[in-house]
C-alpha positions as CSV (number, residue, x, y, z in Angstrom):
1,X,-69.2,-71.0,61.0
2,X,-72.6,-70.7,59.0
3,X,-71.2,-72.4,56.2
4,X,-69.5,-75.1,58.6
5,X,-72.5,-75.7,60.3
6,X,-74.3,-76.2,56.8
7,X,-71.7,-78.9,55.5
8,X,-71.9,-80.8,58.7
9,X,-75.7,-80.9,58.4
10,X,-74.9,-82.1,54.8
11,X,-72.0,-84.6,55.7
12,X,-72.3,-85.5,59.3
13,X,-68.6,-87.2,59.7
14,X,-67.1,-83.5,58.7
15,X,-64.5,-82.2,61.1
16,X,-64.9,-78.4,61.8
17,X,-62.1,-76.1,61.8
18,X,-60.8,-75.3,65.2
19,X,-63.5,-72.1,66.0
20,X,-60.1,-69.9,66.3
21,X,-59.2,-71.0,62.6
22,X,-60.5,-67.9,61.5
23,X,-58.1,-65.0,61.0
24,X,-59.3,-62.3,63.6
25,X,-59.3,-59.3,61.5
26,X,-61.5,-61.0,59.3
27,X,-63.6,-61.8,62.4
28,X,-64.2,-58.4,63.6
29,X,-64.5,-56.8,59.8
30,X,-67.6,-59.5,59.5
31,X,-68.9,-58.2,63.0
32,X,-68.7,-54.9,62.3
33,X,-70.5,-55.7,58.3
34,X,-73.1,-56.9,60.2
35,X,-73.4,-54.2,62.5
36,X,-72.7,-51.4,59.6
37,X,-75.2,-53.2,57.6
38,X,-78.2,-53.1,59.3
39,X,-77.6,-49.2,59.7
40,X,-76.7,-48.7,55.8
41,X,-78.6,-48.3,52.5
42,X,-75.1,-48.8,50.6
43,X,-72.3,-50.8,52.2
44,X,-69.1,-50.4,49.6
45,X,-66.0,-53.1,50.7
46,X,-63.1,-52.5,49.3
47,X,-60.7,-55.9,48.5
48,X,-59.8,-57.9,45.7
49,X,-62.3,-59.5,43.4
50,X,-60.6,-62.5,44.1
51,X,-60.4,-62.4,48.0
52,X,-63.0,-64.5,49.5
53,X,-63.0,-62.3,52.6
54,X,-63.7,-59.4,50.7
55,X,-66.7,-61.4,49.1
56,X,-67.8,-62.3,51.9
57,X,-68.3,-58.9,53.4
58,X,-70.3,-58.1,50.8
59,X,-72.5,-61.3,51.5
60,X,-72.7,-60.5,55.3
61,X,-73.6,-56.8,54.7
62,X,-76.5,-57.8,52.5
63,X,-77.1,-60.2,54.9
64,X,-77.5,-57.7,57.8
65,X,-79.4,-55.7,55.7
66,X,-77.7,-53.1,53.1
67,X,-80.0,-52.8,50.5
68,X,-76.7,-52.9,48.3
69,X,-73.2,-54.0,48.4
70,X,-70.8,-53.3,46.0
71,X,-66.8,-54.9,45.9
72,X,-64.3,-52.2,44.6
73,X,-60.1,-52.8,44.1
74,X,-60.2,-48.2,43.7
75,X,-62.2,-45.9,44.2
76,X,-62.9,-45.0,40.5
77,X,-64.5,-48.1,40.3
78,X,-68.2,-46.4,42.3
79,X,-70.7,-45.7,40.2
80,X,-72.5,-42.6,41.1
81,X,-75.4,-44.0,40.5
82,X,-75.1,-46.2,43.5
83,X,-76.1,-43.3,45.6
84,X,-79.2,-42.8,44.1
85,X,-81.5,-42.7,47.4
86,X,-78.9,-43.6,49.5
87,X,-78.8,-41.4,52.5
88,X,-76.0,-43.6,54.4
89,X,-73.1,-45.4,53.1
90,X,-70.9,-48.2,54.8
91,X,-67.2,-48.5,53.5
92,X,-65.0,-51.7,55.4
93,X,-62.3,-53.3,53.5
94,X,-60.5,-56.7,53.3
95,X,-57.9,-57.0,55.8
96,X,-54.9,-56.6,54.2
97,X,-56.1,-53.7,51.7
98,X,-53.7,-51.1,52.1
99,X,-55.5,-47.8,54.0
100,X,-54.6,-45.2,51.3
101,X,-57.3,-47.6,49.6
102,X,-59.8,-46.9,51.7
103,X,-59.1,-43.2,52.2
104,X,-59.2,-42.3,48.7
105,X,-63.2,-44.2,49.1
106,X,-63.8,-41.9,52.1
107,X,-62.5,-39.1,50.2
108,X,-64.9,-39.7,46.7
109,X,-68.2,-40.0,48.8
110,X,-66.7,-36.9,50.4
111,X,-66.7,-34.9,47.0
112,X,-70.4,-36.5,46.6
113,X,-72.0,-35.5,50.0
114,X,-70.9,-38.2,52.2
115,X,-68.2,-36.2,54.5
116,X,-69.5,-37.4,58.1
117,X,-67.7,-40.8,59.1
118,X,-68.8,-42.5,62.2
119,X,-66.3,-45.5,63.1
120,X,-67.9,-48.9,63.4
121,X,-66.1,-50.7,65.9
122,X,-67.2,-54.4,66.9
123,X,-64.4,-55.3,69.0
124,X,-61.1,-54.4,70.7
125,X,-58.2,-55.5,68.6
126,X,-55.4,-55.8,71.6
127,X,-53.6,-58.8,69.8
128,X,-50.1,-58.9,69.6
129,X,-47.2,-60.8,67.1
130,X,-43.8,-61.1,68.0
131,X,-41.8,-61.7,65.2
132,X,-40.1,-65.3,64.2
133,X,-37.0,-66.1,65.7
134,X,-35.7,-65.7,62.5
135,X,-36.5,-62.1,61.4
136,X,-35.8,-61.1,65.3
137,X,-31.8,-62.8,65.0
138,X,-32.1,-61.1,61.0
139,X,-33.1,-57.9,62.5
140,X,-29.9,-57.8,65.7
141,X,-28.0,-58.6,63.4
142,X,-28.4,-55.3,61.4
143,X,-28.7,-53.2,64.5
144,X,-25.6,-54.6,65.6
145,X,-24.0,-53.8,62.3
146,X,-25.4,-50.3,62.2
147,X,-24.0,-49.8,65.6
148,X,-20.6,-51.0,64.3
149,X,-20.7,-48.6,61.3
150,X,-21.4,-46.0,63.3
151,X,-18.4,-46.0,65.6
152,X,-19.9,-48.7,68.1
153,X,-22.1,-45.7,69.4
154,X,-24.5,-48.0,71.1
155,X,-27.8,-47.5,72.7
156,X,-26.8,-47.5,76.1
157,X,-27.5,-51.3,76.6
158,X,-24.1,-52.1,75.6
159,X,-22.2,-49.3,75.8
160,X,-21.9,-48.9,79.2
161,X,-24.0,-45.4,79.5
């Protein structure tokens, strides 16, 4: 919304984004950056190079206050060096980054000192999807087909139990 705000400063006939535009995970990674920020010499987001949300973390936690901020795809990609004075580290990642990602981060500063995690968390995620009509007919379909394989066997919605 900073950047928004800046553009519309710059071109006054812009029209914003609705203020929900803005996908919610990346919302509440960026709160908890700024949070985790101002508590940490090191903040290290792991994403894509070429995901501006990962970027951005990495803005917003030097922003907040990280002395440093660092953008890794793997773990193998820290340099040790990055912990020179560092006495606490913030790790976040991009919001579609697969976890094993960021445990195998966790697990590295582990090997170097860095074993006590404290979770940052900004806000309650209680957000629900249901799936498209498509994928929920898609997905009957094969239950129903199991079920027939099986010997019509149902659940017990169907099969009179």
């Amino acid at each position: 919304m900073e950047t928004v705000d800046a553009l519309k400063d710059k071109f006054p006939q812009l029209i914003s984004p609705p203020s929900d535009d803005i996908c919610y995970a990346t919302q509440n990674r960026q709160l908890a950056v700024k949070q985790m920020g101002a508590e940490s010499d090191l903040v290290i987001v792991v994403g894509s190079r070429n995901s501006s949300n990962s970027k951005r973390l990495v803005e917003v936690a030097k922003i907040a206050g990280a002395r440093e901020a660092y953008l890794v795809d793997f773990a193998d990609e820290i340099d040790e060096a990055w912990l020179e004075g560092v006495s606490t580290v913030g790790v976040t990642s991009g919001a579609s980054v697969p976890e094993v990602l960021v445990e195998q981060v966790l697990e590295w500063l582990s090997q170097r000192g860095f074993e006590d995690v404290e979770l940052v968390k900004a806000a309650e995620e209680s957000i629900t999807f249901s799936l498209p009509k498509e994928l929920r007919r898609d997905l009957r379909e094969e239950a129903a087909a199991l079920v027939a394989e099986r010997g019509g066997a149902g659940t017990g919605e169907n099969s009179g139990e």
